[in-house]
C-alpha positions, 0 to 999 in steps of 0.5 A: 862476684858475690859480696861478703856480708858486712857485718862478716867482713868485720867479724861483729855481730848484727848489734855491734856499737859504733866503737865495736865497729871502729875496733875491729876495723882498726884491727882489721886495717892495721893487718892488712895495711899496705905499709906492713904488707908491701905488694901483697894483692890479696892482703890490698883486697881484704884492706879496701873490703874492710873499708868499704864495710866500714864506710857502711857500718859506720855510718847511721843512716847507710848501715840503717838501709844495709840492714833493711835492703841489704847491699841492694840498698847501697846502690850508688854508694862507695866500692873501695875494690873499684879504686886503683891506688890504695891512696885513694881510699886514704884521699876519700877518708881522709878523716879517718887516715888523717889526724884524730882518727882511729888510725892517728896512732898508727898511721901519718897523714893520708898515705904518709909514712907510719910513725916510727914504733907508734902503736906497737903492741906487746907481745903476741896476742892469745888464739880463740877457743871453741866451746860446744855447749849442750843445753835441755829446753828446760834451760833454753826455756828461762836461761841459765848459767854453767861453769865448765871446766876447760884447758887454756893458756893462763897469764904465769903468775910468777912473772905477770905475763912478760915472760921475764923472771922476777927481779929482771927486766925486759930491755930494748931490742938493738935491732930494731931500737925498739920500733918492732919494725925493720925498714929498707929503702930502695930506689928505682926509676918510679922513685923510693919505695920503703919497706917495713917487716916486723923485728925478727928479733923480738917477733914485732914486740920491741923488747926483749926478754933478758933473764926469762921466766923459769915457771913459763920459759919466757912465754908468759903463760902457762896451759891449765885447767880453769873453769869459766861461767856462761851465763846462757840468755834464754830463748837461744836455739841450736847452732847459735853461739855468744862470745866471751871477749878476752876469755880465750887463750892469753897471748905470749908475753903479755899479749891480749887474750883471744876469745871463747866462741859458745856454740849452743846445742839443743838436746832432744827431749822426752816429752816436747818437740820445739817449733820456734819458741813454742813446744808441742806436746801430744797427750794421750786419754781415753775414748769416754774421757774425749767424749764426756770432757776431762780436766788433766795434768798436763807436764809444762817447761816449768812444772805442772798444769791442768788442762781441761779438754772440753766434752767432744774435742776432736782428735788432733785438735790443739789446744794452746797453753799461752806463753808457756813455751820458749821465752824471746830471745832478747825480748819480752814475753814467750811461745806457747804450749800446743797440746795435740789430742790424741787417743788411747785405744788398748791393746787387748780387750776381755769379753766383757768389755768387748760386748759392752763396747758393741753395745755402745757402738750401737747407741744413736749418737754414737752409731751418728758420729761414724761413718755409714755403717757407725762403727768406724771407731770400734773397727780399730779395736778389732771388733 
């Protein structure tokens, strides 16, 4: 079976930091942790693949070689779906499960029993939203920002987001005494097992609203229209999304808020045709002007500019325009402006012009530049 991308597994992009990494593995692991997910295989798996991506990720020199090779350049290295008891995973990263790791808040010593109630959260964190965002080559060009409006849960003003009303307080749940979690022992002839669930009474939070909140009925947030602003780095392309962290719906009773995911969309334009960061754009002139040489206006992302198209320019020939193109995504400098040359040849032609053109058909250079019979070019007039 195929690997999952590391970088996928731990829902981070390409340059994620060392503490982004670690963030998310720590909320990865605290999802699919053993103790919350008692003989759950699936929820095991998905705890050794996150650790396993973070073994890589979190470390300089093997996330160096990930990103050149790919798991190709890792062979030899650690496959935490190979171990057969998940206290190996804590044996190995001992550092990690131990004390003064990102689980010391969460977890004992390796493979211990977890910390009654520590690293509870409040409330229950917000969803993320999708935002399909169309943009002309023109903002593609040199970036811009937009402010759209949208619908998303908001934190309620009126009880700061605890859901309690105000002048009320929230108070410890008698279930669960505030731990969030219930616990039962069992015994059985391979020894004790311990089973944790979150609080069924106060949904893991370890409190409980007593009065709720008569704006948002406990729920801390309310649905509203907002507008947010995106601030679109230039050089992006279609299909290629940025994050607003935290920017999402907020959580119930104060709860994180998820985040906004922007898909970017590429909307066709009149006159150019993207290839990468440089643009092509067909101009058309005429016959005397080609053969003579011209200088003309020449539309660009950013305005105008002149162009001049040398005496005896070939049709189909392009002439580059530096750097007037697309800038770099995340980088200095932009593409280029490719002009193709190309023909007006009209329509319709009056008599007058028709004999003037059979007499320059018949002129040396002319009759030179065609084919064997050196009318070539007027037999597309019709003539």
């Amino acid at each position: 079976m195929e690997k999952r991308d590391y970088y996928e597994i731990l829902g981070i992009e390409k340059n994620a930091s060392k503490d982004e990494i670690k963030k998310n593995y720590r909320k990865i692991a605290m999802q699919f942790h053993p103790d919350r997910n008692p003989d759950n295989k699936e929820a095991e798996d998905k705890f050794k693949e996150a650790t396993e991506a973070y073994e890589v990720l979190g470390d300089d020199d093997k996330r160096a070689k990930y990103d050149r090779y790919g798991h190709s350049g890792l062979r030899g290295g650690q496959d935490f779906h190979g171990f057969s008891n998940i206290n190996d995973i804590f044996s190995h990263f001992s550092d990690i499960f131990g004390g003064s790791s990102i689980f010391d808040d969460f977890f004992g010593s390796a493979g211990g029993q977890r910390s009654r109630g520590r690293g509870r959260q409040r409330g229950t964190p917000g969803s993320d939203l999708r935002v399909n965002l169309k943009l002309t080559l023109e903002e593609i060009a040199t970036g811009t920002t937009k402010k759209i409006k949208i619908k998303k849960f908001v934190k309620c003003p009126d009880c700061s987001g605890n859901g309690a009303e105000s002048g009320s307080s929230l108070k410890t749940c008698n279930v669960c005494n505030g731990a969030g979690e219930v616990r039962s022992v069992s015994r059985s002839v391979f020894g004790q097992f311990v089973n944790i669930q979150p609080c069924s009474n106060c949904n893991g939070e370890g409190q409980v609203v007593e009065k709720p909140c008569k704006k948002c009925k406990g729920d801390g947030r309310l649905n509203e229209e907002t507008t947010i602003r995106i601030n679109v780095p230039a050089g992006v392309s279609e299909g290629s999304y940025m994050t607003l962290r935290g920017e999402g719906n907020q959580g119930l009773r104060g709860g994180q808020s998820g985040d906004i995911i922007v898909i970017f969309q590429e909307q066709s334009h009149e006159y150019f045709v993207r290839e990468g960061d440089d643009i092509l754009y067909d101009l058309y002139i005429s016959y005397p002007d080609i053969v003579i040489g011209v200088e003309v206006e020449v539309p660009t992302l950013t305005g105008k500019a002149r162009l001049k198209i040398e005496a005896g320019t070939q049709l189909g020939k392009l002439l580059r325009m530096r750097e007037k193109g697309i800038q770099h995504l995340n980088s200095h400098g932009a593409g280029d402006e490719l002009v193709r040359v190309n023909i007006i040849v009209p329509n319709k032609v009056n008599s007058k012009e028709k004999d003037l053109l059979k007499q320059l058909a018949e002129m040396p250079n002319i009759k030179a530049s065609g084919s064997t019979d050196g009318k070539n070019f007027f037999k597309k007039f019709g003539l």
